[in-house]
C-alpha positions in Angstrom: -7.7 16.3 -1.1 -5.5 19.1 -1.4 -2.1 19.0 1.6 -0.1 22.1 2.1 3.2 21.5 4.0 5.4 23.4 5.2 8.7 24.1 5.7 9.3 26.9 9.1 11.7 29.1 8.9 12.4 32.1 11.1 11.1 35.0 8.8 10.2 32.5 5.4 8.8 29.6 5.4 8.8 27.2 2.3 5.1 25.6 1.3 3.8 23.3 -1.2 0.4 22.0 -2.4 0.0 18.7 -3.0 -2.6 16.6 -3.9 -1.4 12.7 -3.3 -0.4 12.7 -7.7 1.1 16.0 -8.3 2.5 19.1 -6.8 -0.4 21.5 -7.7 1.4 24.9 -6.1 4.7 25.6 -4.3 7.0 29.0 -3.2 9.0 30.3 -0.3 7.1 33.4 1.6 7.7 35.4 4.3 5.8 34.0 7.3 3.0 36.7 7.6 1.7 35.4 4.2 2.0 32.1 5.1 -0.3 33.4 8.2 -2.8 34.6 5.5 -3.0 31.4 3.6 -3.8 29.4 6.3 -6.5 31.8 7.4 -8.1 31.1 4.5 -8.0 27.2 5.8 -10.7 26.1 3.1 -8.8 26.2 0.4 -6.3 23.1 2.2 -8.0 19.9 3.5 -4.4 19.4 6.6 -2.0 20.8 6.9 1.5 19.2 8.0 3.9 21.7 9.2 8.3 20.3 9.7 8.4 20.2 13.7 11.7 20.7 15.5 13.3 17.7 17.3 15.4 17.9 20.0 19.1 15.9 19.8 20.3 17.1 23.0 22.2 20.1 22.1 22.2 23.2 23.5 20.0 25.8 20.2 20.0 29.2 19.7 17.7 31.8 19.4 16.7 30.4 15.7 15.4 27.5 16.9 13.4 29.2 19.1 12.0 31.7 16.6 11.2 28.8 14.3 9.3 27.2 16.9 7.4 29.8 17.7 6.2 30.3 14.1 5.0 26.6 14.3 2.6 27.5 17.0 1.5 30.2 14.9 0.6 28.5 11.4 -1.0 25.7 13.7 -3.3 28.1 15.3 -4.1 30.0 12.1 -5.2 27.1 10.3 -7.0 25.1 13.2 -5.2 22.9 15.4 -7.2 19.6 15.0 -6.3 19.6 11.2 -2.0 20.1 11.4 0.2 17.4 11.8 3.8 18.5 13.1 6.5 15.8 11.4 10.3 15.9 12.0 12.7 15.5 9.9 14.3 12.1 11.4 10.6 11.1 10.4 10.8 12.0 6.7 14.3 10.8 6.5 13.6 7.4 7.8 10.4 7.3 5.8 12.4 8.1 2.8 15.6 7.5 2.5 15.3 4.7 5.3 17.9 5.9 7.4 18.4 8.5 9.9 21.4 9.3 8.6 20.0 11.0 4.9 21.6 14.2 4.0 19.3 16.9 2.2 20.8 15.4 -0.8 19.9 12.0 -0.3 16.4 13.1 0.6 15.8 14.8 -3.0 17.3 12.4 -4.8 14.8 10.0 -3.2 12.1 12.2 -3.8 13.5 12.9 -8.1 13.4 9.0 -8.0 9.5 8.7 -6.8 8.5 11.5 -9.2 10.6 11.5 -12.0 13.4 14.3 -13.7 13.4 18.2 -12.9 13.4 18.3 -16.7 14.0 21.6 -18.3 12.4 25.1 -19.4 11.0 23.3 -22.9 10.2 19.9 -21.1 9.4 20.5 -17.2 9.4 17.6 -15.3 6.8 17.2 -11.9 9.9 19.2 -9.6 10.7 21.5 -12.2 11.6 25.0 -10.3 11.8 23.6 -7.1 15.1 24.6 -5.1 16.2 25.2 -1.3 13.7 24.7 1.0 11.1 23.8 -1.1 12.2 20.0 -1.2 11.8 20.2 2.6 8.3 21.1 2.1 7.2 18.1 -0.5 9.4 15.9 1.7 7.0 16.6 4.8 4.2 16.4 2.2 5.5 13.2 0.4 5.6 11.5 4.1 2.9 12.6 5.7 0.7 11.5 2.8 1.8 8.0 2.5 1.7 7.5 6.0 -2.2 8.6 6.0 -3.1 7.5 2.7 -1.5 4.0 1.9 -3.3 0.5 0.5 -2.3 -2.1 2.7 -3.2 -6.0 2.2 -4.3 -8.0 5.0 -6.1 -10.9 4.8 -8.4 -10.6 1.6 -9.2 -7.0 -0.3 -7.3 -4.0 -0.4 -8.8 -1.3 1.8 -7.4 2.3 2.5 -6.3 3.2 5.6 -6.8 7.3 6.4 -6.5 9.5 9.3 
């Protein structure tokens, strides 16, 4: 199964593949090629998309734009296959608390998957930066929360959406 997640931004958007072992693509691009990709929907099984929240404070225009660009990548790639997930979400999934910082959420995800590594030796993350840990965040959470082994009462069975 192949996941692309996304991070929305209001003229970039951050995206990676992944396919429940390894991060199999990743980048940051502007959001008319994200529109393009997900036109060509076949090559991605879902896709789960970092949805906005609300918190009670008055948002600017930003927010707004962002949002908007949700509804866009959701239509292009066919509504019944995108799941929107907020960031409270993948911080309590995690970091278990709602109170992770960015940091706390990559270090999380560097303990899970293992080092960066370097040029000679690249780890699983290695060239990740900036808004592409948002992205494998959404993908690290909403794959575990569609795609975990649970024991209850006798054999493991897999539970999927």
């Amino acid at each position: 199964m192949r996941l692309l997640a996304i991070d929305p931004g209001t003229t970039e958007s951050a995206w990676v593949v992944w396919d429940g072992a390894r991060i199999l693509e990743f980048g940051k691009s502007d959001n008319g090629s994200v529109i393009c990709a997900l036109r060509e929907s076949a090559k991605y099984d879902h896709c789960c998309i970092e949805m906005v929240a609300s918190f009670g404070m008055p948002v600017g225009a930003e927010v707004f734009e962002t949002v908007y660009w949700i509804g866009r990548f959701a239509e292009a790639f066919s509504v019944v296959r995108v799941t929107r997930i907020t960031r409270n979400e993948i911080k309590n999934h995690l970091c278990h608390s709602s109170r992770a910082k960015d940091s706390n959420i990559r270090q999380a995800i560097i303990d899970r998957l293992g080092p960066i590594g370097t040029k000679k030796a690249p780890g699983p993350c290695y060239g990740i930066s900036g808004d592409v840990w948002s992205a494998l965040a959404v993908a690290l959470t909403w794959w575990d929360k569609n795609h975990t082994v649970h024991r209850e009462h006798g054999p493991l069975f897999e539970v999927k959406a």
